[in-house]
C-alpha positions as CSV (number, residue, x, y, z in Angstrom):
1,X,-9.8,102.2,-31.4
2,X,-13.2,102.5,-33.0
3,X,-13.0,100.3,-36.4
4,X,-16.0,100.6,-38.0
5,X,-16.7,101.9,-41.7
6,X,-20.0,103.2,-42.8
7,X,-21.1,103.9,-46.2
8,X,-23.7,106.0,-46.6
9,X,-26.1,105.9,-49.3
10,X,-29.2,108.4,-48.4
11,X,-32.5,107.9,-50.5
12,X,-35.6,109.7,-50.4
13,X,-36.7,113.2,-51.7
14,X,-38.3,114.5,-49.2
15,X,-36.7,115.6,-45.5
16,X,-39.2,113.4,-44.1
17,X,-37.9,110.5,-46.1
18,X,-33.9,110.9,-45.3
19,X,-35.0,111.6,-41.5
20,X,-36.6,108.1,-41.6
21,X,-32.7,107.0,-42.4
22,X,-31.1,109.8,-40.6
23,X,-32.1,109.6,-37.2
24,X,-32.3,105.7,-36.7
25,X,-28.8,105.9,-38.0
26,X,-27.8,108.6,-35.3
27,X,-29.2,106.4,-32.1
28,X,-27.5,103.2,-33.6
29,X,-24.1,105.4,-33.7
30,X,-24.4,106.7,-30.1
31,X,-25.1,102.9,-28.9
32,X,-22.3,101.6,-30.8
33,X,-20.0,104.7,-29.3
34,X,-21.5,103.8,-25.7
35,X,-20.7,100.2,-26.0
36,X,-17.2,101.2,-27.3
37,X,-16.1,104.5,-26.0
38,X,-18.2,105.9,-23.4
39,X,-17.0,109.4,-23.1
40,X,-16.7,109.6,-27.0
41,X,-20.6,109.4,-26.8
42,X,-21.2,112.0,-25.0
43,X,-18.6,114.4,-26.8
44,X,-20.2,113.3,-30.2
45,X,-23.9,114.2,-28.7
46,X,-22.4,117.6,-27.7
47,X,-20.6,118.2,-30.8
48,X,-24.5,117.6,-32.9
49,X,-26.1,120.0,-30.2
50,X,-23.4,122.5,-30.7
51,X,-24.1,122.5,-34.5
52,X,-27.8,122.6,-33.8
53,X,-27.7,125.1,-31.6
54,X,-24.9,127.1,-34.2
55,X,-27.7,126.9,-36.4
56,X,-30.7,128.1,-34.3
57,X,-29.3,130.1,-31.2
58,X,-29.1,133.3,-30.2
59,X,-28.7,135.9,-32.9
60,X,-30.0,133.8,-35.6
61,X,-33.4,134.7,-35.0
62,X,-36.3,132.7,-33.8
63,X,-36.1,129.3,-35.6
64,X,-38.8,128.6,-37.7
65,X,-41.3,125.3,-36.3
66,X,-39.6,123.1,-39.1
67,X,-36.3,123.8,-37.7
68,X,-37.1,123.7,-34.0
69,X,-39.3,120.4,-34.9
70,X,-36.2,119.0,-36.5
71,X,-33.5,120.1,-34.0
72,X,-36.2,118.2,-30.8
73,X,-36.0,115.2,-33.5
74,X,-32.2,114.9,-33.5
75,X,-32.1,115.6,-29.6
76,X,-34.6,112.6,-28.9
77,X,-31.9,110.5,-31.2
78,X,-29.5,111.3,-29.4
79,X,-31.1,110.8,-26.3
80,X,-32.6,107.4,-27.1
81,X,-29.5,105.2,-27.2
């Protein structure tokens, strides 16, 4: 069983500043669930891309560059553990 306890405590004001927090934070979590629960990993990366794409697929319109920007930043997270 994964025992670990997190408390998160975001600063910054700008997206740019809590994605400098945000996505570290998100490759360190897949690397700990890879090290720990394998196949957890990958169900937690396809869980995010599932939101992601929730919030940008079809019928939602064309996302905006921020969004698409942002979405390609929390893939590479993902991807980079």
């Amino acid at each position: 069983m994964l025992q670990h306890r997190c408390d998160i405590h975001l600063h910054g004001k700008s997206v740019a500043e809590l994605a400098d927090q945000v996505l570290p934070a998100l490759t360190t979590a897949m690397n700990l669930l890879r090290d720990q629960h394998p196949g957890e990993a990958d169900n937690f990366r396809d869980t995010v891309l599932i939101a992601i794409e929730a919030t940008t697929g079809p019928g939602k319109g064309e996302p905006g560059p921020a969004v698409a920007a942002m979405a390609r930043k929390i893939t590479a997270a993902l991807d980079a553990a």
